[in-house]
ZAMARGU-4260 file (C-alpha; in steps of 0.2 Angstrom, whole numbers, plus 5000, padded with zeros to 4 digits):
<rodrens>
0) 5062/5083/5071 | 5050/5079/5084 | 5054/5064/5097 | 5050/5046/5086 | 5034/5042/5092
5) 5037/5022/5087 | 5049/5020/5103 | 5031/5020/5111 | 5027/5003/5102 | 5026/4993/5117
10) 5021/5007/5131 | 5009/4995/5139 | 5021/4980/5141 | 5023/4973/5156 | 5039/4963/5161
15) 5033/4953/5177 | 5028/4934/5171 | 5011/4928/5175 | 5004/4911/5176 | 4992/4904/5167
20) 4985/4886/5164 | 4999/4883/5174 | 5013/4888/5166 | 5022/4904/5166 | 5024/4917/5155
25) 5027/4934/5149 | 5014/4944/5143 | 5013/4958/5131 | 5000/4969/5130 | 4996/4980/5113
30) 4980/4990/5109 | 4968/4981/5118 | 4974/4963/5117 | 4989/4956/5129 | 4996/4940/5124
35) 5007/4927/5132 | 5024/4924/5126 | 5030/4909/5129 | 5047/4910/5139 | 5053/4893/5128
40) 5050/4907/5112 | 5040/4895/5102 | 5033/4908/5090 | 5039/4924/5083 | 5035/4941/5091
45) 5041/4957/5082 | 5038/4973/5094 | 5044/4986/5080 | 5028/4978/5069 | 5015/4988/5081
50) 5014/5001/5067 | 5010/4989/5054 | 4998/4981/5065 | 4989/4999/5069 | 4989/5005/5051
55) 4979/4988/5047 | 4967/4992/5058 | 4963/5011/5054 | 4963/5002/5035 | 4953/4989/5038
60) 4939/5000/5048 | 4941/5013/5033 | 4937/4999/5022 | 4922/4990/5031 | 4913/5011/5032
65) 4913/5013/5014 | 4911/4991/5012 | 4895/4991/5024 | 4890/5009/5015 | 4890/5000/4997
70) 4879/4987/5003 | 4868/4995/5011 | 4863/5005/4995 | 4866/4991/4984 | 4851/4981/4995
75) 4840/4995/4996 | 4841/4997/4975 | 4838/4980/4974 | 4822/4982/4984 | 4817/4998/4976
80) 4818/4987/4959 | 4809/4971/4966 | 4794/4983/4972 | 4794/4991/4956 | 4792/4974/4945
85) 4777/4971/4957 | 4760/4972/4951 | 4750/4984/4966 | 4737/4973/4972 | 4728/4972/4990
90) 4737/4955/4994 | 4755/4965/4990 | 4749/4980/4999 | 4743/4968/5015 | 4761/4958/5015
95) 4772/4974/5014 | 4762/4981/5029 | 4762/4966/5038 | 4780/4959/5037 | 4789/4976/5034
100) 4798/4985/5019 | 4805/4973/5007 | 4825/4977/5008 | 4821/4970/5025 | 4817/4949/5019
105) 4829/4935/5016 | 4842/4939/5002 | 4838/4958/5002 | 4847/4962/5020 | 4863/4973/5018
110) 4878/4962/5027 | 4880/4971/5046 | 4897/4962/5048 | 4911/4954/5040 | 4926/4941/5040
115) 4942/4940/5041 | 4955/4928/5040 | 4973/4931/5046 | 4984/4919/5036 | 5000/4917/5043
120) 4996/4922/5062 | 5007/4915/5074 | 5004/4922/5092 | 4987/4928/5086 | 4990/4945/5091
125) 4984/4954/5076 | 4970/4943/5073 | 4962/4948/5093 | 4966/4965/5089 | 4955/4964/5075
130) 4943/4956/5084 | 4942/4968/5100 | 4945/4984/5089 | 4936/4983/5074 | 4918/4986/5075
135) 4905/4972/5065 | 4920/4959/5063 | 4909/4945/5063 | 4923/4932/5064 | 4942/4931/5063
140) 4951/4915/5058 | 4968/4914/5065 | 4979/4902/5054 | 4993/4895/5056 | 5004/4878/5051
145) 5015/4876/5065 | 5005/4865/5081 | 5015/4877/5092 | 5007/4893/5085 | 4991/4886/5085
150) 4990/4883/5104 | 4999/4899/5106 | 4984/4907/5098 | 4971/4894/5109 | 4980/4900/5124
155) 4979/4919/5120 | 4962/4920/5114 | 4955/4912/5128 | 4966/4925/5140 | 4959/4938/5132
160) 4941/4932/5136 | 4937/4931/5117 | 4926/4915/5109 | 4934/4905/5097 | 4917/4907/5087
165) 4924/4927/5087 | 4944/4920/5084 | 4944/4903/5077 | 4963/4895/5079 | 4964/4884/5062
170) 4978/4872/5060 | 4982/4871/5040 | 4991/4878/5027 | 4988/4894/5020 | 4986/4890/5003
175) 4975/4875/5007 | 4963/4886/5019 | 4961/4901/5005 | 4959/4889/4992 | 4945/4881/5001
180) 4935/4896/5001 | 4938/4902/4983 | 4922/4902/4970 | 4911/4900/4986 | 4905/4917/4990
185) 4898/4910/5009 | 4915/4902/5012 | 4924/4918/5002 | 4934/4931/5016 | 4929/4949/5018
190) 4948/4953/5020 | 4963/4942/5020 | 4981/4948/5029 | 4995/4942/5023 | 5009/4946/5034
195) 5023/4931/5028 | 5042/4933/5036 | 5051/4939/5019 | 5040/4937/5000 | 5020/4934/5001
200) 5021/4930/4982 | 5018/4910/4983 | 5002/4916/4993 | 4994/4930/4980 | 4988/4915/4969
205) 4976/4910/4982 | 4971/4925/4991 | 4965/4934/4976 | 4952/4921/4977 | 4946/4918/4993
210) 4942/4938/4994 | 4926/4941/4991 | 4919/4954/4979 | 4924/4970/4984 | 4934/4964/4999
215) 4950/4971/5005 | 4967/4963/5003 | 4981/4967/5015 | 5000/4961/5009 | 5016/4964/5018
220) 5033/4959/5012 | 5050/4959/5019 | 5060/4955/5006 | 5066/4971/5001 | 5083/4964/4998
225) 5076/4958/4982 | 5061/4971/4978 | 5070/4986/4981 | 5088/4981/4976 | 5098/4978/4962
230) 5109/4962/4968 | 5094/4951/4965 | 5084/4953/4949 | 5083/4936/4944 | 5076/4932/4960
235) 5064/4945/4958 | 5059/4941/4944 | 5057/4924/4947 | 5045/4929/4964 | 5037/4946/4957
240) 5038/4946/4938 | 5048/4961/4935 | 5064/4967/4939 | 5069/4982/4952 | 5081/4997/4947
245) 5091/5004/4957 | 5085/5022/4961 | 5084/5034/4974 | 5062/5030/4970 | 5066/5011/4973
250) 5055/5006/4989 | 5039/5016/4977 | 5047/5002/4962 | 5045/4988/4976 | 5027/4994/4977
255) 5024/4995/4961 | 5032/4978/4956 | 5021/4969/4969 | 5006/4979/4965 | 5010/4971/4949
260) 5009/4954/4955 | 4993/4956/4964 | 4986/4961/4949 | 4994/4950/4937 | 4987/4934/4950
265) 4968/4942/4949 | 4968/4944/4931 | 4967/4926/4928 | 4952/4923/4937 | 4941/4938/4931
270) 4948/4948/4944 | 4954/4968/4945 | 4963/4976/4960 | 4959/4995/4965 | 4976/5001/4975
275) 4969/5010/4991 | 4982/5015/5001 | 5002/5009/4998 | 5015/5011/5013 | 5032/5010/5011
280) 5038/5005/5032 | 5055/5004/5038 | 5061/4986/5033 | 5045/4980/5022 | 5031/4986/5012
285) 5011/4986/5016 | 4999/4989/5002 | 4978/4985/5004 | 4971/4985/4988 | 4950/4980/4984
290) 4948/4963/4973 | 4933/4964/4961 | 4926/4953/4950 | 4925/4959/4931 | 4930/4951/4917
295) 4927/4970/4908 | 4939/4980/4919 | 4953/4967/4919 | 4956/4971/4899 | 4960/4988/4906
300) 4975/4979/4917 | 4985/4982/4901 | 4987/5002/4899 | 4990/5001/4921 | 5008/4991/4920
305) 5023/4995/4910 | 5042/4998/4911 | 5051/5011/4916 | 5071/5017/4908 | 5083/5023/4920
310) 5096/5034/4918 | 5113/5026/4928 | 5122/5042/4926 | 5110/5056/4931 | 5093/5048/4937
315) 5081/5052/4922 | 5069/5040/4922 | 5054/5037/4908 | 5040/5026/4908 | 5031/5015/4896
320) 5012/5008/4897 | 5012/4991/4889 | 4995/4997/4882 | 4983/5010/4878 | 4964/5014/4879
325) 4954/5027/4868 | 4936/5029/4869 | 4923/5026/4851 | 4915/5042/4858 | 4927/5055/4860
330) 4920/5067/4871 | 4917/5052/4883 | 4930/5046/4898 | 4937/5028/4895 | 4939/5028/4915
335) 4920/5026/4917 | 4915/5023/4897 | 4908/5005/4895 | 4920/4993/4890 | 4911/4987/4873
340) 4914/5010/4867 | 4933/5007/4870 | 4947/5003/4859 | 4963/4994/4866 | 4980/4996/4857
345) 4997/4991/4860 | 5008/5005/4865 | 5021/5013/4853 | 5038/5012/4863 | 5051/5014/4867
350) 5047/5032/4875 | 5066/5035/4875 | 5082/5031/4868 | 5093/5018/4873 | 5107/5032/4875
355) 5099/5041/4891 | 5097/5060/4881 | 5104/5072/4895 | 5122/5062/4898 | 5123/5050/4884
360) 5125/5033/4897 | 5116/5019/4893 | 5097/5017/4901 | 5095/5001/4912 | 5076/4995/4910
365) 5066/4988/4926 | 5048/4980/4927 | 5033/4977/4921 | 5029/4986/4935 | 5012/4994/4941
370) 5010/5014/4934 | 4992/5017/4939 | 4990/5028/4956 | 4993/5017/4973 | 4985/5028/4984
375) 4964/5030/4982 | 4964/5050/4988 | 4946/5047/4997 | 4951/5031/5006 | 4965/5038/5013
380) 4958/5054/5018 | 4946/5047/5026 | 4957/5035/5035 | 4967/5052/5040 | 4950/5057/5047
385) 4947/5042/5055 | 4965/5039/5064 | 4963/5059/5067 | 4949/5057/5077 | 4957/5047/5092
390) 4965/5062/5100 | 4966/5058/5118 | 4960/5042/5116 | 4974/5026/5116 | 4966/5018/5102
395) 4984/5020/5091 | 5001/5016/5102 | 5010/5025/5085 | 4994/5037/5082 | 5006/5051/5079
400) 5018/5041/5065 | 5003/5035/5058 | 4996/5054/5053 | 5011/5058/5048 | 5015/5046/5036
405) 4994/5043/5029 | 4998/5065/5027 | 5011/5065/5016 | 5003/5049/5007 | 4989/5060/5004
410) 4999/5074/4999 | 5006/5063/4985 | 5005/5066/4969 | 4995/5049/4957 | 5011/5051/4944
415) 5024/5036/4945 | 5045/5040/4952 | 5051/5056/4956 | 5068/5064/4957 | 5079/5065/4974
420) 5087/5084/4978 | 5102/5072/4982 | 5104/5065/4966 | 5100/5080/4955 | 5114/5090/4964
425) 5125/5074/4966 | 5124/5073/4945 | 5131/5091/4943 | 5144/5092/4958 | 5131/5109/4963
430) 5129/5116/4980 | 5111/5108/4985 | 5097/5119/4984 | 5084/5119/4996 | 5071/5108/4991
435) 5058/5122/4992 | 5066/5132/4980 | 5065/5117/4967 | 5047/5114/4970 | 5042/5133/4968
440) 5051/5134/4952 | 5042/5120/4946 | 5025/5127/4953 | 5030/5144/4946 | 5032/5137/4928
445) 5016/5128/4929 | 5018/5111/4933 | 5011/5101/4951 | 5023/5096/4962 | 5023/5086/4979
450) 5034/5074/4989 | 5033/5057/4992 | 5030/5044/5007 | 5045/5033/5002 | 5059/5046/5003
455) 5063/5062/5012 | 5070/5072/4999 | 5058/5067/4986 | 5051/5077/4970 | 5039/5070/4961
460) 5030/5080/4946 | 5022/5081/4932 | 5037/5091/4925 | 5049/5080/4911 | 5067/5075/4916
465) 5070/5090/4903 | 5060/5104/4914 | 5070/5097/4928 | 5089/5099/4922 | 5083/5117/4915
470) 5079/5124/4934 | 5095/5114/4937 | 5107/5124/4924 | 5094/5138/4932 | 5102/5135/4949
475) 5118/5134/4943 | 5121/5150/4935 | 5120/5159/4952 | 5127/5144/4961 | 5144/5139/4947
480) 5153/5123/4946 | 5170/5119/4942 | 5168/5110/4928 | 5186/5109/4922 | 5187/5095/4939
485) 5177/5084/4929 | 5180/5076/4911 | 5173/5078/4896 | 5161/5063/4896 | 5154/5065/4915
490) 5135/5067/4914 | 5141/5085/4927 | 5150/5091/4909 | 5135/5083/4896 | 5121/5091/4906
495) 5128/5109/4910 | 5135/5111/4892 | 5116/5111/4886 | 5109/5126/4887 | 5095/5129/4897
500) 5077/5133/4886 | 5068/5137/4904 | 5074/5151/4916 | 5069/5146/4930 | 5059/5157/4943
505) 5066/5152/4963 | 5053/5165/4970 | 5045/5157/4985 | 5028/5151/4979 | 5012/5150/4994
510) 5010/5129/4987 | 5029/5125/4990 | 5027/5120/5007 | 5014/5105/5010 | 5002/5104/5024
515) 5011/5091/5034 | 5025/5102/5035 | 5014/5115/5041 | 5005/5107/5054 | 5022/5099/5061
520) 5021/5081/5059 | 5033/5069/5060 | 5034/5065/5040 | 5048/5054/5041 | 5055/5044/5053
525) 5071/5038/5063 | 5073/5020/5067 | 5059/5017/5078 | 5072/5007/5093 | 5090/5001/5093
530) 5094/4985/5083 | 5076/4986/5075 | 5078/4976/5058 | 5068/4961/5054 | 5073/4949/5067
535) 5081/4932/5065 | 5068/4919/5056 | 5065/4906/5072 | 5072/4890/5066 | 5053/4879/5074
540) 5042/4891/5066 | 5048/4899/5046 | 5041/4911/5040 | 5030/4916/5052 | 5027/4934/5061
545) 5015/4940/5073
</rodrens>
């Protein structure tokens, strides 16, 4: 594996204190901002988060391209439709020559920039990153509820030669402040970052409003504990609205569960979410997802969350969509059918038997959870683009993590859970196979394979858990097991004592080995530094992470 390219988060720091407004401190530099931390630690500072913090840019500049893109076009149709309406006389003729194309006047201009208000911002780091390297950020407002962090932020954005009409410290709770801007479209945010220390769940309720149409919403949460473990569910439940499984594909159910959540929030006011891009980062979890507005497309909220069963003994897993759409017009999509041509039904389940069918153990049941793709394909390969682009530049202190991970995330197949090699071999006691020998004998019997962002020895197909054990028993038969070591009832003896209806092919196919594997990237990654977890919570400032 190449040398972890996250070590480099803080390349640019410099130890030596400096002075300033007559006080000393120690500054940090990252990207293009440098900020002074205070020697007294009055505010939280998290090195290991320059990764989140660069991914959020190349997402948010993605964003504002296509944003700025739709706007533009959406003006000059507008225009195009207003100079229809028109009746052609001289007077018309005489004002469009003399004051210009109509997609030019009052309430026909395209937006050139945008907002952004950074929630929970502590040292104001990411919010003067935003500012300095984003192009056409109009404003960013740096919120936080602690005094000390507030004058943190005054302090920073005035050393880093910024105006406070470009970064504007704000005092408040964050509820309050996105509360204040919701059904108000000039007061709405063109993104919202909610970067909390542990759950962002008491936020979603508010931030789903104060996005405007379109807008991008950024969400981080720490709290794996309770989204991707199994010690917790009523705690997760309580915070999310679904409960984790524990599975080698549980850090995609804690995306999945909180995608839920946004979701579930926005539905209440007329709102959708469109999943853009959904990473899964050492300690926490980062998904950007579009709010729109849309009381037609929220009904379709129903067939995109479900359940899924989990097999305890050997790892199946099935899901289950709450509900179902079908089309009036069956030769029509109901993707992009109008809503008023579909027909919504509740969806026959279970889709398995409470008895997992492979070992016979009983299923354990986790969710409602999100089953709809997480990734857009074209946002994130043009974010791969645009992150690709700054070779030789030092626009990206983790440039070569990033394009590693955003890679494989593009690679990804839009199917819910996969299997683990691990865990398949771990079931039936075999000799491991190389994991591209699985994925060949999937591709050679017909079925898409690829691997998955959240975990190195990932499968994830389009294949059943039946396919699955068949190239299994497949592997087995030139690889044996001792089943006499194991009794009677051990999902090793249930599974092997099937017989197989699917003889595997093992002949290397071209497809088996993805593109990031190719080109050499780092796909998956060490721990970025020694003793790099979450941090203590500072005991002045809770809840709060630069």
């Amino acid at each position: 594996m190449a040398n972890n390219p996250a070590t480099s988060s803080t390349e640019d720091t410099t130890p030596d204190l400096v002075t300033f407004q007559d006080e000393s401190f120690r500054p940090i530099s990252e990207g293009q901002a440098t900020i002074l931390f205070p020697t007294t630690n009055e505010v939280f500072y998290n090195p290991v988060q320059q990764f989140n913090r660069d991914m959020s840019i190349a997402a948010i500049r993605t964003w504002s391209e296509i944003y700025l893109e739709e706007q533009r076009v959406r003006a000059e149709r507008k225009a195009q439709r207003r100079q229809k309406s028109k009746k052609p006389n001289a007077l018309t003729e005489e004002s469009t020559t003399r004051e210009g194309p109509t997609d030019q006047r009052p309430g026909f201009k395209a937006p050139v920039d945008f907002t952004i208000l950074e929630a929970l911002s502590a040292t104001g780091l990411r919010s003067i990153r935003y500012a300095k390297e984003i192009p056409q950020v109009r404003s960013v407002v740096a919120n936080d509820l602690e005094p000390d962090a507030v004058k943190s932020i005054r302090r920073n954005v005035e050393y880093n030669q910024l105006d406070e009409n470009k970064v504007r410290p704000n005092l408040g709770d964050a509820c309050a402040v996105m509360y204040a801007a919701r059904g108000d479209t000039r007061q709405q945010f063109h993104v919202v970052d909610l970067d909390p220390y542990g759950t962002a769940s008491p936020f979603l309720d508010a931030a789903v409003q104060a996005v405007t149409d379109g807008g991008l919403l950024c969400v981080t949460c720490t709290d794996l504990a309770v989204l991707a473990g199994s010690n917790y569910p009523e705690v997760c439940f309580a915070k999310y609205g679904g409960t984790p499984v524990k599975s080698g594909f549980c850090h995609e159910m804690a995306l999945r569960l909180l995608l839920h959540a946004i979701q579930t929030s926005a539905a209440r006011y007329k709102r959708y979410i469109v999943p853009m891009i959904s990473c899964s980062i050492d300690f926490y979890i980062r998904v950007f997802v579009r709010v729109y507005t849309g009381p037609a497309q929220v009904k379709k909220s129903m067939a995109n969350v479900g359940v899924v069963y989990t097999c305890p003994g050997c790892h199946s897993f099935h899901t289950n969509a709450f509900g179902r759409i079908t089309s009036k017009n069956p030769s029509s999509d109901t993707a992009t059918a109008n809503v008023n041509d579909l027909r919504f039904h509740v969806h026959s389940g279970p889709t398995t038997n409470t008895q997992c069918p492979h070992c016979g153990q009983k299923q354990i049941l986790g969710g409602p959870a999100w089953l709809s793709p997480i990734h857009d394909s074209a946002f994130v390969e043009r974010m791969y683009q645009l992150v690709k682009a700054t070779e030789g530049t030092k626009t990206f202190g983790t440039r070569a993590r990033m394009l590693g991970m955003i890679k494989v995330i593009s690679e990804e197949l839009p199917l819910p859970f996969f299997y683990t090699l691990a865990a398949l071999s771990g079931t039936i006691h075999c000799n491991s196979p190389p994991l591209l020998k699985i994925c060949s004998a999937l591709l050679n019997a017909g079925y898409q394979v690829s691997g998955s962002h959240t975990h190195p020895g990932s499968i994830k197909t389009n294949a059943s858990s039946e396919v699955m054990w068949d190239i299994m028993r497949s592997w087995v038969k030139d690889n044996p097991v001792k089943l006499e070591k194991y009794g009677s009832e051990s999902p090793a003896h249930k599974i092997l004592g099937q017989p197989a209806q699917l003889d595997a092919n093992f002949e290397m196919h071209p497809k088996a080995n993805p593109e990031s594997r190719k080109v050499h990237l780092v796909r998956y990654q060490e721990n970025p530094e020694k003793n790099w977890g979450p941090k203590a919570r500072h005991t002045r400032v809770p809840k709060r992470q630069a």
